[in-house]
C-alpha positions as CSV (number, residue, x, y, z in Angstrom):
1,X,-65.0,172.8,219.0
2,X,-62.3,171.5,217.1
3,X,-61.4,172.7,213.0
4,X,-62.4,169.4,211.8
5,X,-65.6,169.2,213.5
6,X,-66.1,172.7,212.6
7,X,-66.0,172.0,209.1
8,X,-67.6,168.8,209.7
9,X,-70.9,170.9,210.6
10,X,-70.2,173.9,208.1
11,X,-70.3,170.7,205.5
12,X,-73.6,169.2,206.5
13,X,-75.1,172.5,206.5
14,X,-74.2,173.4,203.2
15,X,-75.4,169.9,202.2
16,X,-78.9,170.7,203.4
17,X,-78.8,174.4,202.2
18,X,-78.2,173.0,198.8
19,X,-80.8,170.3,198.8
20,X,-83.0,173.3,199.1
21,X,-82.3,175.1,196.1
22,X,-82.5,174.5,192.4
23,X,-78.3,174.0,191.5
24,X,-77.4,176.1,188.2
25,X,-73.7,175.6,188.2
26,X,-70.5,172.6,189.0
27,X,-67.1,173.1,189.3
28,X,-66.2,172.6,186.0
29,X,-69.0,175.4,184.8
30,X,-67.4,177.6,186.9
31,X,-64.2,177.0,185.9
32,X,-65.1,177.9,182.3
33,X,-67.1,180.9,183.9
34,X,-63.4,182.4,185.0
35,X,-61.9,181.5,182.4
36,X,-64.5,183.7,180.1
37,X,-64.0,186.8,182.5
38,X,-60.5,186.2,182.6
39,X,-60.3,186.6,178.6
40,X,-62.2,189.5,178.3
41,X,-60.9,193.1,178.3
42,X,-63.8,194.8,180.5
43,X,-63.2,196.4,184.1
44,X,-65.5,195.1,186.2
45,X,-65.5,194.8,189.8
46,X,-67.3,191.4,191.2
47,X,-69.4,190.3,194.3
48,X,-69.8,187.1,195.5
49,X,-72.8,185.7,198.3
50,X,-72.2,182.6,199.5
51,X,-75.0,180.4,200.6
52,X,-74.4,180.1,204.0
53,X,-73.4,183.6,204.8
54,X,-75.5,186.7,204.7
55,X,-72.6,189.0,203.7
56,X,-72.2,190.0,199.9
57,X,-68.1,190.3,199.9
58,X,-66.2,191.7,197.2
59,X,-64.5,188.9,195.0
60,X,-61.9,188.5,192.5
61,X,-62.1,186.4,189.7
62,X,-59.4,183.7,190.0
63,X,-57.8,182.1,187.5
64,X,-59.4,178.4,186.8
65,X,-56.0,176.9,186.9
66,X,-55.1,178.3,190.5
67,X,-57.8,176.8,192.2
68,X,-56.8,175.3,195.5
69,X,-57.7,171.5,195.0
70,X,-59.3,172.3,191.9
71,X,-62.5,173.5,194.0
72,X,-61.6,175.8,196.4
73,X,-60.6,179.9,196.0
74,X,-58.6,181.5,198.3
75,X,-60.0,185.5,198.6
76,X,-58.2,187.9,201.7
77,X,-61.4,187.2,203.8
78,X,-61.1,183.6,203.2
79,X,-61.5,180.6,201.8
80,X,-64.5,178.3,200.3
81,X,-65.5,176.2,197.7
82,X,-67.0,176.7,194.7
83,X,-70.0,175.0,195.3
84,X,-70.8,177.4,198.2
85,X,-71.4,180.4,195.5
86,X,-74.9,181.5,195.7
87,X,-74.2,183.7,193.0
88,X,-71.8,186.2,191.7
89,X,-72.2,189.8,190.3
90,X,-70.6,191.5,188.0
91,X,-70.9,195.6,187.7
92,X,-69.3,197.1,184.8
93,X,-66.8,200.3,185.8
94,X,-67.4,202.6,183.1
95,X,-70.4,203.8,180.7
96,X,-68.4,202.9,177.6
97,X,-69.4,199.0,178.0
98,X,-71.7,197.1,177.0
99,X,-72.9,194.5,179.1
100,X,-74.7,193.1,176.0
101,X,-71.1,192.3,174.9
102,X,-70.4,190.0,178.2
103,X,-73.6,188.3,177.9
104,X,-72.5,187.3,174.0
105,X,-69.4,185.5,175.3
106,X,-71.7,183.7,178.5
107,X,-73.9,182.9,175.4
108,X,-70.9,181.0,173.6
109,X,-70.1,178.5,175.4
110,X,-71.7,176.4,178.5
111,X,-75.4,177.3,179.5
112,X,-75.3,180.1,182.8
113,X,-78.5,180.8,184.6
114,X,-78.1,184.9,184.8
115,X,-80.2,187.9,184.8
116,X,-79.2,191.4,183.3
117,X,-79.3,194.7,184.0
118,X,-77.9,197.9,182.2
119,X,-74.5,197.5,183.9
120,X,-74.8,194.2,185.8
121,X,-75.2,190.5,185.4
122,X,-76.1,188.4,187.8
123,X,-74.7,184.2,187.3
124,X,-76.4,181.9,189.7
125,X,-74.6,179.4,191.5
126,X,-78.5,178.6,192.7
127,X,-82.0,179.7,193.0
């Protein structure tokens, strides 16, 4: 099978995964997502699951501007586009933060569909 068929496929399916699910998030929320993270001054370490992929890999939050095509990220186990993002989660390193504090700045700007937890928050790319 040749790349572009390959991607043909990988495309339709992701088409029809999506038409499954209720859609929280565009490229343009998700830009301002990273943008948020970026600014703030928390160690956190991210996850990422992808619709089509059963994996949960370990991500790191790009910056919005160094976007491939201004929809693709680029991570060291590959590449994929923003609208593949199931959802993302975010794990705070130490006891001394306050996830509370995250959730005010998500709160602040464009609406995020997320759950908390003590140390975690959860954004949805879909449900």
């Amino acid at each position: 099978m040749t790349k572009r068929l390959k991607a043909e496929k990988h495309q339709q399916r992701l088409g029809r995964e999506i038409a499954l699910k209720a859609s929280f998030m565009n490229a343009t929320k998700w830009k301002a997502l990273f943008a948020i993270l970026k600014g703030i001054h928390f160690q956190f370490e991210c996850k990422v699951k992808l619709l089509l992929d059963a994996k949960i890999r370990t991500f790191s939050i790009p910056n919005p501007n160094n976007l491939i095509k201004e929809k693709y990220i680029e991570e060291y186990w590959g590449v994929f586009e923003l609208r593949e993002i199931e959802w993302i989660l975010i794990s705070l390193k130490t006891e001394f933060q306050n996830i509370e504090e995250l959730e005010q700045k998500l709160q602040e700007g464009k609406l995020f569909e997320y759950e908390t937890s003590k140390a975690e928050l959860k954004i949805y790319g879909y449900k």
